[in-house]
C-alpha positions as CSV (number, residue, x, y, z in Angstrom):
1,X,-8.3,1.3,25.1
2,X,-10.7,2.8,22.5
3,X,-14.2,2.7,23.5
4,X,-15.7,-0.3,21.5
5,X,-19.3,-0.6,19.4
6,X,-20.6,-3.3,18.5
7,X,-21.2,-3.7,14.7
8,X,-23.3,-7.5,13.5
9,X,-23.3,-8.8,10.3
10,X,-25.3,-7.0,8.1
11,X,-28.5,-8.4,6.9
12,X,-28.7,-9.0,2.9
13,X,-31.6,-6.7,1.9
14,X,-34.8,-8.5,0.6
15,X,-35.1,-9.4,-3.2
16,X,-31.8,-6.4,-3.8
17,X,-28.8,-6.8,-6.2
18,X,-25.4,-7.0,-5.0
19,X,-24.0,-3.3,-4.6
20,X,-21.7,-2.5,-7.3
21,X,-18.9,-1.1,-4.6
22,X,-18.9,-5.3,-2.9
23,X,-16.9,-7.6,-4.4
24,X,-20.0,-9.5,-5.4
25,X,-20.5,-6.7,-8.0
26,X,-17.1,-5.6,-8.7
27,X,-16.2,-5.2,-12.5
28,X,-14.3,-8.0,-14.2
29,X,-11.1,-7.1,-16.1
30,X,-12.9,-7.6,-19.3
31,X,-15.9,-4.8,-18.2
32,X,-13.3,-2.3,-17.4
33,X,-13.7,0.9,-19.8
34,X,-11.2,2.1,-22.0
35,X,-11.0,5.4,-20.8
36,X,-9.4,7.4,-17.9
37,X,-8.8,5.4,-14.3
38,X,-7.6,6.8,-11.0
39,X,-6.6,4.4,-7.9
40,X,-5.8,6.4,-4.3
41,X,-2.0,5.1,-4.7
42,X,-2.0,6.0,-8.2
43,X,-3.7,9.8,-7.6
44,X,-1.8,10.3,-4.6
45,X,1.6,9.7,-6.7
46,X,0.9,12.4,-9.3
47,X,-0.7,15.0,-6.4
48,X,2.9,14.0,-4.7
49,X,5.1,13.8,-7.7
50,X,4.1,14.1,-11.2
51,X,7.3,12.0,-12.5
52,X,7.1,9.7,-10.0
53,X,3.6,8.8,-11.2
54,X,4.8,8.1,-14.6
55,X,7.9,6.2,-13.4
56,X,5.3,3.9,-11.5
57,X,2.4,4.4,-14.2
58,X,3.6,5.0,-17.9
59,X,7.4,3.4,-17.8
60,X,6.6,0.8,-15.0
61,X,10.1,1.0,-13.6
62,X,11.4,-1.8,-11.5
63,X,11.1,-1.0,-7.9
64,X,13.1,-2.8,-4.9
65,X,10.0,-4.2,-2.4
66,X,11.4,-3.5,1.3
67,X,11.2,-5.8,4.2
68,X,8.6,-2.9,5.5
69,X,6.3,-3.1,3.0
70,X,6.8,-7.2,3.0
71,X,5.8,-6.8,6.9
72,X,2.9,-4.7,5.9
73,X,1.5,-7.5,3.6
74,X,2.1,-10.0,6.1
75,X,0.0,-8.0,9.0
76,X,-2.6,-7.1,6.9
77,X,-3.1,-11.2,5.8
78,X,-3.1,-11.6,9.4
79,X,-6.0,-9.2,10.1
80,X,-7.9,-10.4,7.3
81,X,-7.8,-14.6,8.5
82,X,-8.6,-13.4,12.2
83,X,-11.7,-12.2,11.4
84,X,-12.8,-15.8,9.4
85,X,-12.3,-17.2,13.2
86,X,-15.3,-17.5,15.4
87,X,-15.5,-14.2,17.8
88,X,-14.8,-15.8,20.8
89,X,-11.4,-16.9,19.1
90,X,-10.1,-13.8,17.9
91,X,-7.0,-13.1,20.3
92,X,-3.9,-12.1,20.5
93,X,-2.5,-15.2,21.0
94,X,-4.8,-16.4,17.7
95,X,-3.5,-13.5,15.8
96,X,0.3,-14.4,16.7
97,X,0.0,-18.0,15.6
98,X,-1.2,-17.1,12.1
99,X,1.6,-15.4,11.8
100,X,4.0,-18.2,10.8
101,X,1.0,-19.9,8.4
102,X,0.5,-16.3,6.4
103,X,4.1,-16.4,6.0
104,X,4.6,-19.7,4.4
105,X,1.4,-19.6,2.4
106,X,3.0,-15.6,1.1
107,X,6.3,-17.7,0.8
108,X,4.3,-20.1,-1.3
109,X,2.7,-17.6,-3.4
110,X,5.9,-15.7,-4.2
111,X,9.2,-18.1,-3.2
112,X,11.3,-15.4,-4.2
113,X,10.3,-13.6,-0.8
114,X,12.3,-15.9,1.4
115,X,15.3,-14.2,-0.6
116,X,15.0,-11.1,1.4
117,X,16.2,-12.7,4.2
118,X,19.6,-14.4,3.1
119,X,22.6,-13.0,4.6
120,X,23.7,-12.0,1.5
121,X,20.2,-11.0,0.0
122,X,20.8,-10.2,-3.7
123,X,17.7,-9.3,-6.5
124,X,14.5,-11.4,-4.9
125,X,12.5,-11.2,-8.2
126,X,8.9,-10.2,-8.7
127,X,6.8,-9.6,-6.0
128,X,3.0,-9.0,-6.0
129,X,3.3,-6.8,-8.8
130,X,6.6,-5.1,-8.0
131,X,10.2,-6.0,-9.8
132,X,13.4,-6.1,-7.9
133,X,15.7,-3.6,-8.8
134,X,18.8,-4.5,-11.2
135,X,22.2,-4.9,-9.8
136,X,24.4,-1.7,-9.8
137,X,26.8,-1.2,-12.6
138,X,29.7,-3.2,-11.2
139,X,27.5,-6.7,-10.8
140,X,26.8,-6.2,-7.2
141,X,23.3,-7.0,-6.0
142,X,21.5,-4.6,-4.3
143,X,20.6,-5.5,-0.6
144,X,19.1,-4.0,2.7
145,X,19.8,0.3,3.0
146,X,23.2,0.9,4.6
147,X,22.8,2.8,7.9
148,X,24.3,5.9,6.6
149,X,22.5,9.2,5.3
150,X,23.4,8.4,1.7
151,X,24.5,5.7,-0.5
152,X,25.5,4.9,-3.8
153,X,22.7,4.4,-6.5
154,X,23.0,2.8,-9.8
155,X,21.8,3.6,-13.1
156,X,19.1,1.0,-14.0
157,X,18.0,2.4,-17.6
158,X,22.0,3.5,-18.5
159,X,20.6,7.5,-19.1
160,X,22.0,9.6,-17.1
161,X,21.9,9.2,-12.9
162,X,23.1,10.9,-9.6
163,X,25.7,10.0,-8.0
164,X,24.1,9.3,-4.5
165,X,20.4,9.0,-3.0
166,X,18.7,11.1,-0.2
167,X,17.4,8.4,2.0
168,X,15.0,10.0,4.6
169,X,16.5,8.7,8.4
170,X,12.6,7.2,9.4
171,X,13.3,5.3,5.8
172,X,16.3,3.7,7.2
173,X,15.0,3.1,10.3
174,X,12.3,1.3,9.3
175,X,13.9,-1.0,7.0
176,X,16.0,-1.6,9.3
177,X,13.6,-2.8,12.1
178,X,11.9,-4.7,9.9
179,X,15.1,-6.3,8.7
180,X,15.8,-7.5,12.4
181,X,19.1,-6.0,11.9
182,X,19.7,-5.7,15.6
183,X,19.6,-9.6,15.9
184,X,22.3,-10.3,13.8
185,X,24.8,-8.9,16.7
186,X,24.0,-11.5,19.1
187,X,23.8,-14.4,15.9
188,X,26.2,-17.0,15.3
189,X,28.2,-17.6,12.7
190,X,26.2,-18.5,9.8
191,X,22.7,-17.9,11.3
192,X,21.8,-14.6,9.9
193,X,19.2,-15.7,7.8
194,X,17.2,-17.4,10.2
195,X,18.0,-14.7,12.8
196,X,16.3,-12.0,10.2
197,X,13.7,-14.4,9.5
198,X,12.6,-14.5,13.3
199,X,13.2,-10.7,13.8
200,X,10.6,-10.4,10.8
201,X,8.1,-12.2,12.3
202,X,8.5,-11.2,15.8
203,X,8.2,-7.7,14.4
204,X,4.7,-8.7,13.0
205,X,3.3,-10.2,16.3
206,X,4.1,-6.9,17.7
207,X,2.4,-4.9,15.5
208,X,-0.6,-7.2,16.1
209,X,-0.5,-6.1,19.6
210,X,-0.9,-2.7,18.7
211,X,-4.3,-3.9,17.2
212,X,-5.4,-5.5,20.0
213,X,-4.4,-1.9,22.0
214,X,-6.7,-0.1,20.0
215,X,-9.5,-2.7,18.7
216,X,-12.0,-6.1,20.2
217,X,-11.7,-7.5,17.2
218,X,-14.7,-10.1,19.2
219,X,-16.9,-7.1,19.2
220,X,-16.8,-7.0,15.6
221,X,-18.1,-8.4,12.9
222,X,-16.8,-6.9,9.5
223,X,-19.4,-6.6,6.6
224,X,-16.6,-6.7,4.3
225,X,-13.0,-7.3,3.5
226,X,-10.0,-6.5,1.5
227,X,-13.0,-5.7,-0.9
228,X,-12.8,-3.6,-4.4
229,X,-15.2,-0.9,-4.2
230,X,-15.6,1.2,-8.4
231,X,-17.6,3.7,-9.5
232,X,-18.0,5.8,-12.4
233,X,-17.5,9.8,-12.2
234,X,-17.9,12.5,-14.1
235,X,-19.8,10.4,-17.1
236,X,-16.0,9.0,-17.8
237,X,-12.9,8.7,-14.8
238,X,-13.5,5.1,-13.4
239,X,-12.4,5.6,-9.5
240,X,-11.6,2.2,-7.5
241,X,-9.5,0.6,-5.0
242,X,-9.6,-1.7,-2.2
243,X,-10.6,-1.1,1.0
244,X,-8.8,-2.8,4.2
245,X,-12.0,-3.4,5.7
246,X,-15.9,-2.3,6.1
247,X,-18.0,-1.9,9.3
248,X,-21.7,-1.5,8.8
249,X,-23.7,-0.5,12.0
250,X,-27.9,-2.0,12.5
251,X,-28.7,1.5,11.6
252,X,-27.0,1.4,8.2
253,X,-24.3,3.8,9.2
254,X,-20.7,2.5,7.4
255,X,-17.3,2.9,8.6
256,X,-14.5,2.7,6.6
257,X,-10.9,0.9,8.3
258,X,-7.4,1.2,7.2
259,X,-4.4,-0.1,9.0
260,X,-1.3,1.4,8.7
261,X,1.8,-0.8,9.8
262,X,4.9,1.1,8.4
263,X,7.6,3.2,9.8
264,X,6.5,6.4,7.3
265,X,6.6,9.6,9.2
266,X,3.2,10.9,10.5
267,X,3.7,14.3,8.5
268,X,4.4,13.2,5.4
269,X,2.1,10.6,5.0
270,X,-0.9,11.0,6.8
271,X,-2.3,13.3,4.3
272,X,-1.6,11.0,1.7
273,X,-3.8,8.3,3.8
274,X,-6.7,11.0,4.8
275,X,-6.8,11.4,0.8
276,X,-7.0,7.4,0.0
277,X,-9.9,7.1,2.7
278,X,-11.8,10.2,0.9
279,X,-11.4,8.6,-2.0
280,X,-13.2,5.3,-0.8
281,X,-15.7,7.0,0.9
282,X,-16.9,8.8,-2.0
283,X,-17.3,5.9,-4.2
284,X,-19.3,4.1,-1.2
285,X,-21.5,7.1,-1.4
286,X,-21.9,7.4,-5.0
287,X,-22.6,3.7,-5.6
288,X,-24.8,3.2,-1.9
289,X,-26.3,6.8,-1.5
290,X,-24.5,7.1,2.2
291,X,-22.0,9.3,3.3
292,X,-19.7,7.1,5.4
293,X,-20.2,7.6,9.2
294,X,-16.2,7.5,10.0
295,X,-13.1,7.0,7.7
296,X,-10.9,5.3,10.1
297,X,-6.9,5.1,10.5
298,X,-5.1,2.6,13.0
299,X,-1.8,3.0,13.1
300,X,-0.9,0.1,14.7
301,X,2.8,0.6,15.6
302,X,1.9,3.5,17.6
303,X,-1.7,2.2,19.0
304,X,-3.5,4.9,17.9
305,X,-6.8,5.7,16.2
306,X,-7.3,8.6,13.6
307,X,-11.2,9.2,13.1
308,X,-12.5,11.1,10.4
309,X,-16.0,12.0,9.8
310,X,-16.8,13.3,6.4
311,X,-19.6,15.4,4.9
312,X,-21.4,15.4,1.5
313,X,-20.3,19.1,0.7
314,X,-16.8,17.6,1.4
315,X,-17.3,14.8,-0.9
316,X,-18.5,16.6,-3.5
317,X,-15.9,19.1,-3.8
318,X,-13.5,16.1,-3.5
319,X,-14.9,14.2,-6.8
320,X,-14.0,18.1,-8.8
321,X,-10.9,17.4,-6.9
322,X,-10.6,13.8,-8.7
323,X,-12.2,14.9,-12.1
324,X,-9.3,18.2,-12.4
325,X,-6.6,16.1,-10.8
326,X,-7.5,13.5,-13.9
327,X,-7.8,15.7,-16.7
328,X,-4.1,16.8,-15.6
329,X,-3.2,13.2,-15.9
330,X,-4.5,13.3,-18.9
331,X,-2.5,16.3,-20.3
332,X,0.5,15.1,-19.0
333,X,0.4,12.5,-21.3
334,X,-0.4,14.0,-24.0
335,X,2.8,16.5,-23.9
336,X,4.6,14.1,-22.0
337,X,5.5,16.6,-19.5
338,X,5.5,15.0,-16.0
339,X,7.8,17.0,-13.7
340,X,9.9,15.9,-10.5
341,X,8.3,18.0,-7.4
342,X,10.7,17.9,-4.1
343,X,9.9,16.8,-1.1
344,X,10.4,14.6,2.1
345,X,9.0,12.4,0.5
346,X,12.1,12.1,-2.0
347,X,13.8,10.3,0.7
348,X,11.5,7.3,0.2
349,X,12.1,7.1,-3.6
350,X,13.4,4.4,-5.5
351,X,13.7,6.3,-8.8
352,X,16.4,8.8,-7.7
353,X,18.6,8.0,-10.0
354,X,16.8,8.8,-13.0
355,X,15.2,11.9,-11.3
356,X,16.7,15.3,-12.6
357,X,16.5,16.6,-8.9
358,X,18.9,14.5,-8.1
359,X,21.0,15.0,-11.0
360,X,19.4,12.0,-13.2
361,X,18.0,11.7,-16.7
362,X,14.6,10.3,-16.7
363,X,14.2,7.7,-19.6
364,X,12.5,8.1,-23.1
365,X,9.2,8.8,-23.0
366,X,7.5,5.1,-24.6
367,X,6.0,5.0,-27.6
368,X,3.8,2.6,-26.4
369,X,2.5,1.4,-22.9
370,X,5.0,-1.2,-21.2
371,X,3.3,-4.0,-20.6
372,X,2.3,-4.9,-17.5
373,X,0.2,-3.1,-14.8
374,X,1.1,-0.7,-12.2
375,X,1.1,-2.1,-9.0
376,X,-1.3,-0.5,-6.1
377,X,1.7,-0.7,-3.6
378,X,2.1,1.6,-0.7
379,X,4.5,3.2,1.5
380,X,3.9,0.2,4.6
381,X,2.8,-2.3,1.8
382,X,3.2,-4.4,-1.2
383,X,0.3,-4.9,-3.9
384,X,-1.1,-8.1,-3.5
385,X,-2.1,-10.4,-6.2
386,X,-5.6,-9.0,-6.6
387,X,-4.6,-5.3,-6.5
388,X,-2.4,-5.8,-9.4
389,X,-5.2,-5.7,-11.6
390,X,-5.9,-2.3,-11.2
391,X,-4.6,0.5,-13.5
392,X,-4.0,3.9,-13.1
């Protein structure tokens, strides 16, 4: 188990303003400037794939949430209740029993979730932020990835599509685990649903015990939580997102913690996570004058811990990073010239069939924004109400 420090509440400092990176001072949607924005989902999607930043950004395409990112959400609701229990009652059997309660109060929040579950799951609707997909061209529904390497995709916007999709095998796999599709062998007749239903949650408890593998969540006390954290770079690009949690030590020293619950392969998406944990901690330095101690990952699947310790140099040459890596946002939509670029990461895509890669036509260029807002959703999880008011 990972050697444990102890981190107390942190005092409020005498007679000082709330920070403008805690959610006491984040910004309002009405105090939110007109210009240029970034999120770390948002940035990562055009470092990763021009195109498929403005499928998610400028067009607002539907996208089809997975049971994996659904888990995701769930765990992560988990993690945050724990820590409002008192720290002698933060274990594992606390953690499991909240499962069931975060899943109906989710449910309650968004019924169309308990869709995903039917034995014949069709469209579930919107979801924190995201849109299911449409039915293929003959009517049918779309449901959970077949096993196979490929399968037939349909042409949402009716301009031009491939004829199959790439799914990547750790994809599959993880929908699939997440699905419980290995307890529908041993289910009777007509109890699929609630045989998925209890694979889904018995896959969360045991992602919670890959927390407790790694973390004493009784030896900590978290200064904040699911908290939006904003600044203002470069006299213009507004940066924000929200952090999983914040640690803050006696000495002042912070430590930033994201937990990572999906199946995504290690290679091809740590580097994306690395990047959104940069990202937070230079808007924590920026708006508190402290270079975060450690940028933490905890991959809870696998019961690791990825520490990262960064340095103001770094930081600094990260915010160019942010200000170029905006600018070409910003010239991308003014030609409205955002190319596919191939990868492994294809295999996770939802917008194959309108990608030219892949043989598709990507849609008219709007005229004017869709409405709506982009959702902040990630590979291992779904936007969440509150996340859904950021823009890109």
């Amino acid at each position: 188990m990972t050697a444990q420090t102890v981190f107390p509440p942190p005092q409020p400092r005498p007679g000082g303003p709330a920070s403008p990176a805690t959610s006491a001072g984040r910004p309002g949607l009405a105090d939110r400037p007109s210009g240029p924005s970034l999120s770390p989902s948002r940035a990562a999607d055009f470092k990763t794939c021009p195109l498929l930043f403005r499928f998610r950004t400028i067009d607002k395409l539907p996208e089809q949430p997975s049971a994996d990112q659904v888990r995701g959400t769930l765990v992560h609701a988990v993690l945050e209740r724990l820590f409002d229990l008192p720290a002698a009652e933060r274990t594992p059997e606390a953690a499991a029993a909240l499962v069931t309660p975060e899943w109906e109060r989710l449910v309650s929040h968004e019924p169309a979730l308990a869709a995903l579950f039917a034995a014949e799951s069709g469209p579930i609707g919107p979801i924190m932020g995201t849109v299911s997909a449409p039915p293929a061209s003959d009517g049918t529904p779309p449901g959970p990835p077949s096993p196979g390497p490929s399968e037939p995709v349909a042409d949402p916007a009716g301009v031009g599509h491939a004829t199959e999709a790439v799914r990547d095998p750790a994809a599959v796999a993880a929908e699939a685990d997440a699905m419980g599709q290995l307890a529908l062998i041993d289910a009777p007749a007509g109890a699929a649903e609630a045989a998925r239903l209890a694979a889904f949650l018995g896959s969360a408890r045991d992602l919670l015990g890959g927390y407790f593998a790694v973390e004493d969540p009784q030896r900590l006390e978290p200064a904040e939580r699911e908290t939006l954290i904003s600044t203002m770079i470069d006299d213009e690009l507004l940066i924000r997102g929200y952090i999983d949690r914040l640690d803050v030590s006696p000495a002042g020293d912070l430590r930033v913690v994201d937990y990572k619950t999906g199946g995504a392969p290690r290679e091809a998406f740590e580097g994306r996570a690395l990047f959104q944990l940069k990202f937070y901690a230079l808007v924590l330095w920026r708006t508190r004058g402290v270079v975060p101690r450690v940028l933490r990952l905890l991959y809870l699947k696998d019961a690791e811990v990825l520490d990262y310790s960064p340095e103001a140099a770094e930081l600094e040459r990260f915010e160019r990073t942010l200000v170029a890596l905006s600018q070409a946002v910003e010239r991308a939509k003014r030609d409205r010239e955002f190319r596919p670029k191939p990868s492994r990461l294809c295999g996770w895509c939802n917008h194959q069939a309108l990608c030219p890669e892949f043989g598709g036509t990507p849609p008219p260029f709007p005229e004017s924004p869709t409405a709506g807002l982009p959702a902040d959703s990630e590979p291992d999880r779904l936007a969440t109400p509150h996340q859904d008011n950021l823009v890109a």
